[in-house]
C-alpha positions in Angstrom: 21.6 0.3 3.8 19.7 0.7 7.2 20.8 4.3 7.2 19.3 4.8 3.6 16.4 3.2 4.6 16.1 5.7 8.3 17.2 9.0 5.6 14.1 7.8 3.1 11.9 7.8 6.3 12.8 11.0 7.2 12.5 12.4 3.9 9.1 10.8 3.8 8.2 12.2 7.4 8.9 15.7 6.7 6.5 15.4 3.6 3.6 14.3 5.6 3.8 15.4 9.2 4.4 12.4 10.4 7.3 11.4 12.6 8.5 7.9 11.7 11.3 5.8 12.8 12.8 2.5 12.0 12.0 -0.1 14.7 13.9 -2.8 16.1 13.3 -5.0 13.5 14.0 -2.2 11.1 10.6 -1.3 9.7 7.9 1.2 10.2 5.1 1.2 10.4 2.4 3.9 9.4 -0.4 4.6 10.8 -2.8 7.2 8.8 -6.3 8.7 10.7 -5.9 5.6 13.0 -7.7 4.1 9.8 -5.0 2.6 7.6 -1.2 0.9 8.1 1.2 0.5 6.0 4.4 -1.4 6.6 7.4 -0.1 5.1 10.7 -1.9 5.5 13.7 -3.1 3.1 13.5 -6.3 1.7 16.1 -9.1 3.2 18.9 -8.1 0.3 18.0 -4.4 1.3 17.4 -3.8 -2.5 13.8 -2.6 -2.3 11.4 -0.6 -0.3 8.5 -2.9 0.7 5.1 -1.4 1.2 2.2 -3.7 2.9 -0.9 -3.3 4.1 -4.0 -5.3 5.0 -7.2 -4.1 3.3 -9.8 -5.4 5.4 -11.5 -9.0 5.9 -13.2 -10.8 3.3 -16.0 -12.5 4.3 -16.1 -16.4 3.0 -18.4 -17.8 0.0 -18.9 -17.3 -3.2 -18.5 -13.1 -2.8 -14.8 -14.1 -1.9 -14.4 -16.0 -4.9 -15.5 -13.0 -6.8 -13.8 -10.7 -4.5 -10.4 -13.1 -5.2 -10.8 -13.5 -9.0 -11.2 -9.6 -9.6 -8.1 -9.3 -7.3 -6.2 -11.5 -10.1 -7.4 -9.5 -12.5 -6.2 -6.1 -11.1 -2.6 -7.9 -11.0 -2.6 -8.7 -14.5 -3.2 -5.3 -14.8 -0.6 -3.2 -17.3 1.6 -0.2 -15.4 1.2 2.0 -13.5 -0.8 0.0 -10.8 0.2 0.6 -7.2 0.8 -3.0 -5.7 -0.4 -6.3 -6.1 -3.2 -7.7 -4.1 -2.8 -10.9 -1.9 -4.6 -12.9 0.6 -4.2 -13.7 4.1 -5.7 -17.4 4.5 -5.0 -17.2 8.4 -7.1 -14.2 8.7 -9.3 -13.7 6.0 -7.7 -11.0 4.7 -7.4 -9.3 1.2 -4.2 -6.9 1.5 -1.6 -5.1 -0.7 1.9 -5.4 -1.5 4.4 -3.3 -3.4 8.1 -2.4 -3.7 10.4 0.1 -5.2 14.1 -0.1 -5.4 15.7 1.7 -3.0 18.2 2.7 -5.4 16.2 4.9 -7.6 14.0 6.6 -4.8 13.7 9.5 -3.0 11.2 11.0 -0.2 9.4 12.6 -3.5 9.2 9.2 -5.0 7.8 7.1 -2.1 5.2 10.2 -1.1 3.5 9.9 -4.8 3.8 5.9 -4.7 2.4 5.6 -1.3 0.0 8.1 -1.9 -1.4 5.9 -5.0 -0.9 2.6 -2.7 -3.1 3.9 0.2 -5.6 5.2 -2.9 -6.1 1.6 -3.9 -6.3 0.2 -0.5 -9.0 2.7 0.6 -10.7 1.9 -3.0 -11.0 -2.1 -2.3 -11.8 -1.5 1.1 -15.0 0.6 0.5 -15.9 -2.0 -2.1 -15.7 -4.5 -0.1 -17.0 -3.2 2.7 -20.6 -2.6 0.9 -20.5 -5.7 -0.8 -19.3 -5.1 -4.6 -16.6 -7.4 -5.5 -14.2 -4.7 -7.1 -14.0 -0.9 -7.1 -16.0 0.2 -9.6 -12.9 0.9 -11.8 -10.5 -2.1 -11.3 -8.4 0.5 -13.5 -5.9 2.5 -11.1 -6.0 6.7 -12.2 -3.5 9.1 -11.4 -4.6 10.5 -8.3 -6.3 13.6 -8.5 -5.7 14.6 -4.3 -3.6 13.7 -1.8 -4.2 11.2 0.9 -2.6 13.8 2.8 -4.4 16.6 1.6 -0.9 18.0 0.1 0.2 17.9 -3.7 3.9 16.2 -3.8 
C-alpha cells in the first residue's frame, strides 16, 4: 500500500504544484505559504488516508473552555464537515484530524477534501486568533475558491 500511498501523492502534487514525497517514516508533510501543515500518511492498517494539522495555540481560561466546547459542537456536526477538531494538552493546541479510505480515492478526491480541510483550519485559526471562540459559522460550506487558487 506504500506505493498507493506515493501514486496518491503524486497525483495530489501534480494538482497543486507542489512536489511531495513520502518520508522515511512514510508520511508527508505539506507545507502551504509557509503558513499551514498538513500531515498526510496512511493509517497503521494502511486503510485510510490521514490528514492532520495543528490550528494554532489556544490560550488557557475560560476562552479555552469556550474555544473547546464549540469545538465539540462542530464534531457533532452532520456531513459533510472536513475533520474533527482535537486538542494537544502538551502544547496548547487546538488542531484537526481527518481521514478517507484509501480505497475509494483519487488525486481529485484528496485535492477537494484537503482543500475543505485547510478551509476550516484557516477558519478557526483566524477566530481564534482575534479572540472569538468559533468561526462565525461553525457550519462548514462548500468552498467557493481554492486554497490553491485552482478549481479541482
Amino acid at each position: 500500500m506504500i506505493d498507493k500511498f506515493t501514486d496518491l501523492l503524486q497525483e495530489l502534487a501534480s494538482l497543486i504544484q507542489i512536489p511531495l514525497e513520502p518520508d522515511k517514516n512514510h508520511a508527508c508533510l505539506l507545507r502551504i505559504d509557509n503558513l499551514y501543515e498538513v500531515q498526510l500518511q496512511l493509517d497503521e492498517q494502511e486503510q485510510n488516508l490521514l490528514f492532520g494539522s495543528k490550528i494554532c495555540e489556544v490560550p488557557p481560561g475560560k476562552f479555552r473552555e469556550n474555544v473547546l466546547k464549540n469545538a465539540l459542537k462542530y464534531n457533532a456536526l452532520p456531513p459533510p464537515i472536513y475533520g474533527f477538531l482535537g486538542y494537544i494538552k502538551k502544547t496548547d493546541t487546538l488542531s484537526l484530524f481527518s481521514f478517507l479510505s484509501i480505497h475509494s480515492i483519487d488525486g481529485k478526491k484528496i485535492f477537494s477534501h484537503l482543500d475543505g480541510f485547510l478551509q476550516v483550519v484557516i477558519a478557526w485559526e483566524k477566530a481564534i486568533k482575534t479572540n472569538a471562540a468559533a468561526p462565525h459559522s461553525l457550519f462548514p460550506s462548500s468552498p467557493t475558491t481554492s486554497i490553491f487558487n485552482i478549481k479541482p
